[in-house]
C-alpha positions in Angstrom: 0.0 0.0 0.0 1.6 3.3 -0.6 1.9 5.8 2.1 2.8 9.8 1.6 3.1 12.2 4.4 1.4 15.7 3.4 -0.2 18.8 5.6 -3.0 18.6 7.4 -6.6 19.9 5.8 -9.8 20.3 6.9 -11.6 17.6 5.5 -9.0 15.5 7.5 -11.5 16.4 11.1 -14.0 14.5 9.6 -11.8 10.9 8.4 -10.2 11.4 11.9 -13.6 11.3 14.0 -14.5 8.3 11.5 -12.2 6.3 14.0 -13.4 5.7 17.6 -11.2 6.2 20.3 -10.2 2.7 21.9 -9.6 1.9 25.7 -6.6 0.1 24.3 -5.3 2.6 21.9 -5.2 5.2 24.5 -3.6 2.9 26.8 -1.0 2.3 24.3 -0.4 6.1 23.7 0.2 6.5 27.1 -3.6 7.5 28.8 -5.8 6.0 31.2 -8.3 3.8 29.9 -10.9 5.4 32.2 -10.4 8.8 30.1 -11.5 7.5 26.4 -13.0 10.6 24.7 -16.4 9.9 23.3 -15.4 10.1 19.1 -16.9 13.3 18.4 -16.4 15.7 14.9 -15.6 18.9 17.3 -13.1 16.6 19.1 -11.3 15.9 16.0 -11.9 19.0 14.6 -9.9 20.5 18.1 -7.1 17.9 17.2 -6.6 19.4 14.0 -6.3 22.5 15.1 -3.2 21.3 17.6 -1.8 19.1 15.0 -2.0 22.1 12.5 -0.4 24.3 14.7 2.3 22.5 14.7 4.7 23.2 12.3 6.8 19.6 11.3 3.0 17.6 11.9 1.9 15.7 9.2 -1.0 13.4 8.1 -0.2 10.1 6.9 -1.9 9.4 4.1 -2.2 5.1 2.7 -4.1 4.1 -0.5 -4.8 8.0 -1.0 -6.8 8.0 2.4 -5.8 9.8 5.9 -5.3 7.3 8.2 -3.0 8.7 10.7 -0.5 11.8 11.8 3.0 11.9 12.4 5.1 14.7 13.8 8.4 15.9 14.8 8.6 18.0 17.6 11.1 19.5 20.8 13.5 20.4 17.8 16.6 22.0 18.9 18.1 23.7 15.8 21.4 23.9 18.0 21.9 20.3 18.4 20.0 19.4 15.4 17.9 16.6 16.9 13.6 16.2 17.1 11.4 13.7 18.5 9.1 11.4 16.5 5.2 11.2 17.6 3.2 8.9 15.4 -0.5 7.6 15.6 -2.7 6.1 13.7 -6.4 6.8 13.7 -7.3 3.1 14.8 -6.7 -0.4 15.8 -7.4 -1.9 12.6 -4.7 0.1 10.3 -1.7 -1.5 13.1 0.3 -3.8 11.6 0.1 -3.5 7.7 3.2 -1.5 7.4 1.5 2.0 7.2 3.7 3.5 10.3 6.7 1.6 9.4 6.8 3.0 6.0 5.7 6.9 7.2 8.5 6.6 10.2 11.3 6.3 7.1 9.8 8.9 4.9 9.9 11.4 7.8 13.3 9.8 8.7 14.5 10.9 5.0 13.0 14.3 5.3 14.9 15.0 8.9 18.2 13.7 7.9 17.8 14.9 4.4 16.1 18.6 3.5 16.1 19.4 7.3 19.3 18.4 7.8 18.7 16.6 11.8 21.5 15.0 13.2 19.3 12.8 15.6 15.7 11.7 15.8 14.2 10.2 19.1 11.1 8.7 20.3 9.5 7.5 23.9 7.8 4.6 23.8 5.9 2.9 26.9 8.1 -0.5 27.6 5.0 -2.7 27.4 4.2 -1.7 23.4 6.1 -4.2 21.7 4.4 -4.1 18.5 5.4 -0.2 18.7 9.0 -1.2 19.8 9.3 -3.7 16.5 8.4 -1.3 14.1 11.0 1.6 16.0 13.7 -1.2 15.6 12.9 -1.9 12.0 13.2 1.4 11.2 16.7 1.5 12.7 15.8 3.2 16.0 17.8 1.3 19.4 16.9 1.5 22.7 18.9 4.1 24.7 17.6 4.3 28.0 15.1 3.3 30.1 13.2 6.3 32.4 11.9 3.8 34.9 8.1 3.8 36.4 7.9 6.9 34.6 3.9 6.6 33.6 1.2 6.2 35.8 -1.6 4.5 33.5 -4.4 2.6 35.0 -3.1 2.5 38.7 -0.1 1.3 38.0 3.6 2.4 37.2 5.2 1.4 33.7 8.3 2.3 32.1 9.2 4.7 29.4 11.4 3.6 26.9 14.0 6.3 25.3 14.9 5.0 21.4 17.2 7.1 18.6 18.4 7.2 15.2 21.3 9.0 14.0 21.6 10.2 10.4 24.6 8.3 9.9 22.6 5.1 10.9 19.7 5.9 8.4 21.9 7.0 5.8 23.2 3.4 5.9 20.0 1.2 6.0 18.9 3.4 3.1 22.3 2.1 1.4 21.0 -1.4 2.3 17.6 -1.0 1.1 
């Protein structure tokens, strides 16, 4: 399936409120499964608004349909690094490669036309199918910020995973 990154747009509120929240997608993305937001057009219409305010967010598009956002944010032009945040809009759209291949096309744009030295994530410890997709896109586990999340009454690690450009530059070679 071919995936593009591109700008958020309006009509993107609506495909985004198409999805309803799960308990274990918010659990996954770090929230208490007590607090799932009734799906709601002016909830997602608020999101976009965030997400477009942003200025490296963009909306991960597969077979020509938004399905998903992706951003880079905390940039520090000094030590030209970023963090990756990436979700998709629902459980059924995990594991067909969508974030895999959007993760290496904002990989490309960092170390390439941006020019980022470093790109980082978080990741809660217990996601492996998150952590899978972070290695196969050539991120490694760094550090661990230990019982740093309080989800659901109990404490859970926070995983700290980076790429450097050198690194990407060389599984793009072996591509």
């Amino acid at each position: 399936m071919q995936v593009t990154l591109r700008a958020p747009v309006e009509a993107d509120a609506a495909r985004h409120a198409a999805y309803p929240p799960s308990a274990e997608f918010i659990r996954l993305y770090g929230g208490n499964t007590a607090d799932v937001p009734a799906a709601s057009l002016e909830r997602s219409e608020r999101w976009l608004r965030e997400l477009s305010a942003q200025p490296m967010a963009r909306i991960i598009e597969a077979g020509g349909e938004a399905v998903g956002h992706l951003r880079l944010h905390s940039v520090s032009a000094a030590d030209r690094k970023a963090r990756l945040a990436i979700g998709l809009f629902g459980e059924e759209l995990v594991g067909r490669g969508i974030g895999r291949q959007a993760i290496q096309l904002a990989l490309d744009e960092a170390f390439g036309e941006i020019g980022l030295h470093r790109v980082d994530l978080r990741v809660l410890a217990f996601n492996e199918r998150a952590i899978r997709c972070y290695r196969a896109c050539g991120f490694v586990h760094e550090g661990t910020e230990r019982e740093a999340a309080f989800l659901d009454g109990e404490w859970h690690d926070d995983w700290i995973m980076g790429v450097l450009a050198r690194e990407h530059e060389a599984r793009r070679a072996g591509r």
